[in-house]
N, C-alpha and C positions, 0 to 999 in steps of 0.2 A: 602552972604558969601557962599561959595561952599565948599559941602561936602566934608570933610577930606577923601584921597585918602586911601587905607587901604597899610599898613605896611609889604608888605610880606614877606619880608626876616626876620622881627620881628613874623611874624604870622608862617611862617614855621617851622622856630625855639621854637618854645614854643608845636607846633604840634608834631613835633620831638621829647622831650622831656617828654610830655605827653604821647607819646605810649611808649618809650623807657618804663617809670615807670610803664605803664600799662603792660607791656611784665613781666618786673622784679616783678611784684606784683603776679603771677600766677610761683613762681619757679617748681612749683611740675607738672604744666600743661606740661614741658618742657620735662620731664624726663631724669634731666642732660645734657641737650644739652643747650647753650647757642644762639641767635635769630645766630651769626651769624653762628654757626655750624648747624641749621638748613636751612639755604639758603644755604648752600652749598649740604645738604642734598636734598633740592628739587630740586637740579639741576641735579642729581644722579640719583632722583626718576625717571625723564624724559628722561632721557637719558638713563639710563641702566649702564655704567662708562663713565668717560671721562679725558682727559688727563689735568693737572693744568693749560695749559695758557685757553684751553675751559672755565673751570671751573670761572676762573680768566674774560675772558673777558665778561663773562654773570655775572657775579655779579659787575662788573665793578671797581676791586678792583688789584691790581699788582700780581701778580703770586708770588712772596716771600711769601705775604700773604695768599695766600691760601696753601702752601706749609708748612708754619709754622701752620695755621688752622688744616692740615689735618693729619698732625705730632701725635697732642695732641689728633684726631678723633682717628685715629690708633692705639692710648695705650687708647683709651677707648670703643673698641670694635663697633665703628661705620662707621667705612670705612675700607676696603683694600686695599693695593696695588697690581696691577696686571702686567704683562708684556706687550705691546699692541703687538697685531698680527701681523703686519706690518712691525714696527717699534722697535726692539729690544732696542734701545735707548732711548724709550720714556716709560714711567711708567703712568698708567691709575688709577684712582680710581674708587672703586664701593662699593656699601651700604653694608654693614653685614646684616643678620637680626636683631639685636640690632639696627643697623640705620635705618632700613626700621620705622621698630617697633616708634621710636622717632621723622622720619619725619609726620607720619600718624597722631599723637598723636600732635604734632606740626600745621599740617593743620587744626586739627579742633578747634584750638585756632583763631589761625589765622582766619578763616573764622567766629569766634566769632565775632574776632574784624571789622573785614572787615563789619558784617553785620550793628555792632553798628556804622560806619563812616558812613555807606551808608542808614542807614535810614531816612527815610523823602527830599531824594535826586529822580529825575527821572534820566532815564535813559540818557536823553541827559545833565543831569548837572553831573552826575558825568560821561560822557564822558569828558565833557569840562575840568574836575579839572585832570582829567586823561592826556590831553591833556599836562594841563597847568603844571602838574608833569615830562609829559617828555620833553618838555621844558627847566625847571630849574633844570633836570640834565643832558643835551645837555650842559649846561654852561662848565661843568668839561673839563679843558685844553683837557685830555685823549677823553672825548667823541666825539672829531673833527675828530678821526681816525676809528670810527666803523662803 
């Protein structure tokens, strides 16, 4: 009989949900930002400001979304809005120091976590899961256009 094939869209899922809780279980680590106001926040950190479809297509998420995200950031003292220099039409976001402050404090969780996933992995097996992460999110309808 031949080994049972592994379940991965069962196993993603349950990985998924596991960090989700692991994220939620450290609220104070966060310092009021929630996981996904801080991805919005490391894309800020990198960038310096950027404009919401930027913003939108690096997180991989629709631009409404990040536009209603960065709404509730802005009444909580962790983003701006700016005018872009170009583009008078277009409105750019950039970090406060309240958000600089909450991404930094955000990354060293993060790399908490990262370190506990990647322990006891070399480096070519978690290139391969890395791989095989972007992979199955290449699947998403949207990701056929980037």
């Amino acid at each position: 009989m031949a080994p049972a094939k592994p379940r991965f869209v069962q196993l993603l899922n349950r990985a998924q949900r596991a960090l989700q809780r692991w994220i939620e279980a450290r609220p104070e680590s966060w310092e009021g930002v929630s996981a996904a106001q801080a991805g919005l926040l490391f894309v800020l950190r990198a960038r310096g400001d950027a404009a919401i479809g930027e913003i939108a297509a690096e997180l991989g998420v629709a631009p409404a979304a990040v536009t209603n995200l960065s709404k509730r950031m802005q009444a909580a003292g962790l983003v701006e809005r700016v005018a872009d220099a170009s583009d008078a039409r277009l409105t750019r976001l950039r970090m406060t120091g309240q958000g600089a402050s909450a991404s930094l404090r955000a990354s060293e969780v993060l790399a908490e976590l990262n370190g506990r996933l990647a322990a006891g992995f070399s480096a070519q097996e978690l290139e391969t899961v890395a791989r095989w992460l972007r992979q199955a999110a290449a699947l998403a309808p949207d990701a056929m256009h980037e």
